[in-house]
C-alpha positions in Angstrom: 39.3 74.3 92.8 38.8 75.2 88.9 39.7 79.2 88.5 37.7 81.2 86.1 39.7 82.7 83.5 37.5 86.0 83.1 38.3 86.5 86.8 41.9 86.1 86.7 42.2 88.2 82.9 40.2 90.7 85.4 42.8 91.0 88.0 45.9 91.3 85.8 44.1 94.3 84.1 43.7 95.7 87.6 47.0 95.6 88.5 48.1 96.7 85.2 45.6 99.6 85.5 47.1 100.5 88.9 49.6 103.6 89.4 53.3 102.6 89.9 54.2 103.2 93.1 51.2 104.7 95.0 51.4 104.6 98.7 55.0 103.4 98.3 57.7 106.2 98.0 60.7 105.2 95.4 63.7 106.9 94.9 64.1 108.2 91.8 67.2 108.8 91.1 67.6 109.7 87.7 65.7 112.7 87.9 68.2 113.6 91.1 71.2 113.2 89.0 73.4 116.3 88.6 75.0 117.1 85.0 78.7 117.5 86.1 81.8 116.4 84.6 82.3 112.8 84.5 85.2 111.6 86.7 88.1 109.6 85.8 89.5 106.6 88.5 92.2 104.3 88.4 91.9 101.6 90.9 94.5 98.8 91.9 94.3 95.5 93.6 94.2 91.7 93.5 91.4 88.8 92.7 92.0 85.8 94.8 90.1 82.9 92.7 90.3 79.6 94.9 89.1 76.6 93.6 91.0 74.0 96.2 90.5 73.2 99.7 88.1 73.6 102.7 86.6 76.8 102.1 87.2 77.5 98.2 86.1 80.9 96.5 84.5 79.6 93.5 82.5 76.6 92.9 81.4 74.8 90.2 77.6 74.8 89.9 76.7 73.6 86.5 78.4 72.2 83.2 77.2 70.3 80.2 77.0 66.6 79.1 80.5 66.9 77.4 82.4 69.5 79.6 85.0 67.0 80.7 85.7 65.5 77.1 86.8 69.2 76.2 90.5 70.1 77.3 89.2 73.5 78.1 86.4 72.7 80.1 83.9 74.2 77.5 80.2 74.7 79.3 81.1 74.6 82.8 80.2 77.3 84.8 81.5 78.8 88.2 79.5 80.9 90.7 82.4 83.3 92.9 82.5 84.9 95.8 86.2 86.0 95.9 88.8 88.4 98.2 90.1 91.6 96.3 93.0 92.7 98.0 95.8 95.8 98.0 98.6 93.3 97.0 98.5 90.1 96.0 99.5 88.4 99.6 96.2 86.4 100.3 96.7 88.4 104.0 96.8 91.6 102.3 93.9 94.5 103.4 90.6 93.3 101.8 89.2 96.3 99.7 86.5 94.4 97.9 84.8 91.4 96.9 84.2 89.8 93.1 80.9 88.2 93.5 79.2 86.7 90.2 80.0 83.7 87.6 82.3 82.9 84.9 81.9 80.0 82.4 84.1 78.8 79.3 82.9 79.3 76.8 85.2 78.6 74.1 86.3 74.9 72.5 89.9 76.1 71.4 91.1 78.3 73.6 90.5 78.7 77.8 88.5 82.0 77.2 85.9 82.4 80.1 82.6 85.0 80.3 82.8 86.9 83.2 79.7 88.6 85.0 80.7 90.0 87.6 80.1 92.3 90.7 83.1 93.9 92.2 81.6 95.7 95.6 84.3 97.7 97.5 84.2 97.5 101.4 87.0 100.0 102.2 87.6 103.6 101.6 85.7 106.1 99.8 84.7 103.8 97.4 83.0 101.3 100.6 79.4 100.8 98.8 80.4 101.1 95.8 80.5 98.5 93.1 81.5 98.4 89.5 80.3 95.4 87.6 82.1 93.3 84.5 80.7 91.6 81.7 83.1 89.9 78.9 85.4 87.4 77.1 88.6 86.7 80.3 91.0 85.0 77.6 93.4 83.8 81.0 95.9 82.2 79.1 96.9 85.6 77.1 99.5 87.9 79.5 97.0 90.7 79.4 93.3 90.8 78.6 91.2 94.2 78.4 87.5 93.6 79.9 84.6 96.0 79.5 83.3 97.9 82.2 79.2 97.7 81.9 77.8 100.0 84.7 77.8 100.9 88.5 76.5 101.7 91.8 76.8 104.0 94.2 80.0 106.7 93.8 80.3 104.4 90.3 76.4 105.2 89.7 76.1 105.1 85.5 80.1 104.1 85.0 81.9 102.2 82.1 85.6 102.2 81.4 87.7 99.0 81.1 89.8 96.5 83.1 93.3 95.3 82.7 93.7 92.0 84.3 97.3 90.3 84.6 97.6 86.5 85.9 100.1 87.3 88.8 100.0 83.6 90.0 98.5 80.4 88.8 98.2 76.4 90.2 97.5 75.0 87.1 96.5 71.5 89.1 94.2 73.6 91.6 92.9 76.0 89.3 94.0 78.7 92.1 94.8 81.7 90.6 95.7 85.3 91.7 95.0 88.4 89.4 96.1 91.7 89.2 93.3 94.0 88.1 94.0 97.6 86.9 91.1 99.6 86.7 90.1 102.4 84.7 86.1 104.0 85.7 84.2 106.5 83.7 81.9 107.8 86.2 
């Protein structure tokens, strides 16, 4: 079937013509949005990043031609679905998940981009989510990451987060991260 071109340019003016949202009721929030003072939270707790066994964490889903000639695994990249706990005891209370991917991306040193999701389950904060975006240079003791946005009680946040290797299986690639949290919101 051969599709006349006048006809479909015809439709996609329509649609563009069409009001946004008529018949179909959208929140909009932004105009809801009180003008208070912004809060200030510090949040605590553990990323459980597991690489090895039967039901692993994180998986790799992609990497380049020459990811494994690189000693820092430049170009692969992970998709995560991983536990955020109270302590760093695997069976500790579950206050979150990390959900999103990291990849290295450097050739020198094991520096990894992080977007991520961090949507809390527990708590006042259950609903909530603050999300990550930034350089994660794990080998340093301490690397600051930036705080991007969030929803929920974290609706419009930024801030930044301290994360601190608290136990790693270099073979495994298992690692356990402490993550102090400072939120703008």
């Amino acid at each position: 079937m051969k599709v006349n071109p006048c006809v479909v340019m015809m439709l996609i003016s329509l649609v563009a013509a069409m009001p946004w949202g008529e018949g179909v009721k959208i929140e909009n929030w932004a105009s809801k949005l009180e003008v208070k003072k912004e809060n200030i939270t510090k949040l605590q707790f553990y990323f459980h990043d597991t690489l090895s066994g039967k039901n692993p964490s994180a998986i790799r889903v992609a990497e380049a031609v020459d990811t494994d000639k690189y000693p820092t695994l430049f170009g692969m990249l992970m998709m995560a679905d991983d536990p955020l706990t109270e302590k760093p005891d695997p069976n500790s209370k579950l206050v979150g998940r990390a959900q999103g991917l990291y990849g290295s991306a450097s050739q020198q040193e094991f520096g990894l981009i992080m977007a991520m999701n961090f949507e809390f389950v527990d708590g006042i904060y259950k609903g909530s989510s603050i999300s990550i975006f930034g350089k994660n240079s794990i080998m340093k003791p301490l690397r600051e990451l930036p705080i991007v946005g969030g929803t929920g009680v974290f609706r419009l946040a930024r801030g930044y987060a301290i994360a601190k290797t608290h136990w790693i299986d270099p073979t495994a690639g298992d690692a356990i991260v402490g993550y102090n949290v400072t939120v703008i919101h």
